[in-house]
C-alpha positions as CSV (number, residue, x, y, z in Angstrom):
1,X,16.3,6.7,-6.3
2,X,12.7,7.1,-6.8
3,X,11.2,4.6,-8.7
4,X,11.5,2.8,-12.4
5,X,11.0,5.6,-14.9
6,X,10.8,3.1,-18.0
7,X,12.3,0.0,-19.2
8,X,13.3,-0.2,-22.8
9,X,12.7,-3.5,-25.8
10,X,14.3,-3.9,-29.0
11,X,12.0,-5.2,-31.2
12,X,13.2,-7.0,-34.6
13,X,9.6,-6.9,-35.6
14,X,7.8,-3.5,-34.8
15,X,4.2,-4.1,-35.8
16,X,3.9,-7.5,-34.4
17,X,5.3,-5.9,-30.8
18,X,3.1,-2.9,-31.1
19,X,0.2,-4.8,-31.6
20,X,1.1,-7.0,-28.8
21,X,2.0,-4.3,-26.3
22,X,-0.9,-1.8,-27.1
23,X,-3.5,-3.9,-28.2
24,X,-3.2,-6.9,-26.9
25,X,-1.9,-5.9,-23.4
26,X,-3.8,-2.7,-23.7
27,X,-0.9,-0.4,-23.0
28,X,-1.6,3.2,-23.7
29,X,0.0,5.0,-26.4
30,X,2.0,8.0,-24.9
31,X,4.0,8.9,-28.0
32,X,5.3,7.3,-30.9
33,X,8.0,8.8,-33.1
34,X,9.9,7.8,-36.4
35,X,13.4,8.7,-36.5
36,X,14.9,8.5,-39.7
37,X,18.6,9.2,-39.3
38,X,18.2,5.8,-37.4
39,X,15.8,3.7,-39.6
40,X,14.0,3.3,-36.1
41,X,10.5,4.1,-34.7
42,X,10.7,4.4,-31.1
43,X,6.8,4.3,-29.1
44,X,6.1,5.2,-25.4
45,X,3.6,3.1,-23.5
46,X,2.3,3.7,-20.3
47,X,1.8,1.4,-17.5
48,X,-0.6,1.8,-14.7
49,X,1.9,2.8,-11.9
50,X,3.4,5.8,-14.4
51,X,6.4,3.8,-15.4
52,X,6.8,3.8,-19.4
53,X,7.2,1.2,-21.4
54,X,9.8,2.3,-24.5
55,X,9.8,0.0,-28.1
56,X,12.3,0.5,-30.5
57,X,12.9,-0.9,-33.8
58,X,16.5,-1.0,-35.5
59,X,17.4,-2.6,-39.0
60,X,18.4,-5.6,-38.0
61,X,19.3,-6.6,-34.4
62,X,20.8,-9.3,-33.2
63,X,18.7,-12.4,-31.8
64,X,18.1,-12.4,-28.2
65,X,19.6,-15.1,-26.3
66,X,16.6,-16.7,-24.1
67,X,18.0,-20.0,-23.8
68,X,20.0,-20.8,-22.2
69,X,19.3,-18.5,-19.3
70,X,22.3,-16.1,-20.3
71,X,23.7,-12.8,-17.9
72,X,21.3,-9.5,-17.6
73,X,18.1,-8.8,-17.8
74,X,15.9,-12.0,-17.5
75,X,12.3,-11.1,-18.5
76,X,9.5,-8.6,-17.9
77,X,7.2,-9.0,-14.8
78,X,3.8,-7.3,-14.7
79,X,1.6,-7.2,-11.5
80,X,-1.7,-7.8,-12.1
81,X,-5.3,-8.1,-10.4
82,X,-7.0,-10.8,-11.8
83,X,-4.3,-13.5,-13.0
84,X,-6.6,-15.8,-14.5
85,X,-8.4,-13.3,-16.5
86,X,-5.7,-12.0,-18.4
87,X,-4.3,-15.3,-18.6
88,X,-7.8,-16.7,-20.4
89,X,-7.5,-13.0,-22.5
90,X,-3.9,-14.0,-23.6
91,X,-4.9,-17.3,-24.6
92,X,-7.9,-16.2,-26.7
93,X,-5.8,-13.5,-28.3
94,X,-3.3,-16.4,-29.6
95,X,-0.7,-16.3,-27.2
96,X,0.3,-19.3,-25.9
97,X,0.8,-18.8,-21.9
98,X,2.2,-21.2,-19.3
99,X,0.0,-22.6,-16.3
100,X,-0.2,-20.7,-13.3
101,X,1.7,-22.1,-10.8
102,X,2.3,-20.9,-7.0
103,X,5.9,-18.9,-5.9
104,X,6.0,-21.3,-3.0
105,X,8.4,-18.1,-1.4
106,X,6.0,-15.3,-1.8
107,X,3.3,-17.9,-2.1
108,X,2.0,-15.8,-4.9
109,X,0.4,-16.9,-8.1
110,X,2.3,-16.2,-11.4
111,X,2.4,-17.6,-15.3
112,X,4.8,-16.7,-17.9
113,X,4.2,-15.9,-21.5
114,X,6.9,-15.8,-24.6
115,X,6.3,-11.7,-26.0
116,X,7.5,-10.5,-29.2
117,X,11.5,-11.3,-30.0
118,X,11.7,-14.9,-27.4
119,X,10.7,-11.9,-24.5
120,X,9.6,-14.0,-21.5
121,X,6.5,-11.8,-19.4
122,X,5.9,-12.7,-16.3
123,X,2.3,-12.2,-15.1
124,X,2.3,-11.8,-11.0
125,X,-0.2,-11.7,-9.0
126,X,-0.7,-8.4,-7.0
């Protein structure tokens, strides 16, 4: 294995989790496609490290369970540079974000914000 090509969301809200991915994380737009036979838009976003990012929309998903903490995938992590910035961004875009607090393990700094659908992000800092 080389590497994480992309990591996929289901969004029961499209524009809400488009604006939030691509505008309000800044995540460039690779492609974006409507696929009809589906009722689904599906939209690639880049990260920095070339990973992708993949949305999709369906009619009608089922709710995500956050909580309790339930089996498989836990939550997006991003690594970032300057953790209080985009923390202070996030906040002044209307996103309500969690206090940085300290991975006494790594001993890294880190917050935690609810995205689009209950999605918990992790902000870490690189």
């Amino acid at each position: 294995m080389d590497g994480v090509h992309h990591i996929a969301i289901i969004t029961a809200d499209y524009p809400q989790a488009r604006d939030f991915y691509h505008r309000i994380l800044g995540l460039p737009i690779i492609s974006e496609v409507w696929r009809a036979e589906r009722e689904s838009w599906k939209l690639n976003l880049a990260l920095p490290d070339g990973c992708q990012l993949e949305l999709f929309s369906f009619p009608s998903p089922p709710a995500r369970v956050s909580r309790p903490e339930a089996c498989g995938l836990r939550h997006l992590a991003l690594r970032v540079s300057h953790l209080g910035q985009v923390r202070q961004t996030l906040i002044e875009q209307g996103v309500p974000c969690e206090d940085i607090r300290l991975d006494e393990i790594t001993d890294r700094h880190f917050f935690f914000c609810q995205g689009p659908d209950d999605l918990p992000i992790e902000f870490y800092a690189d």
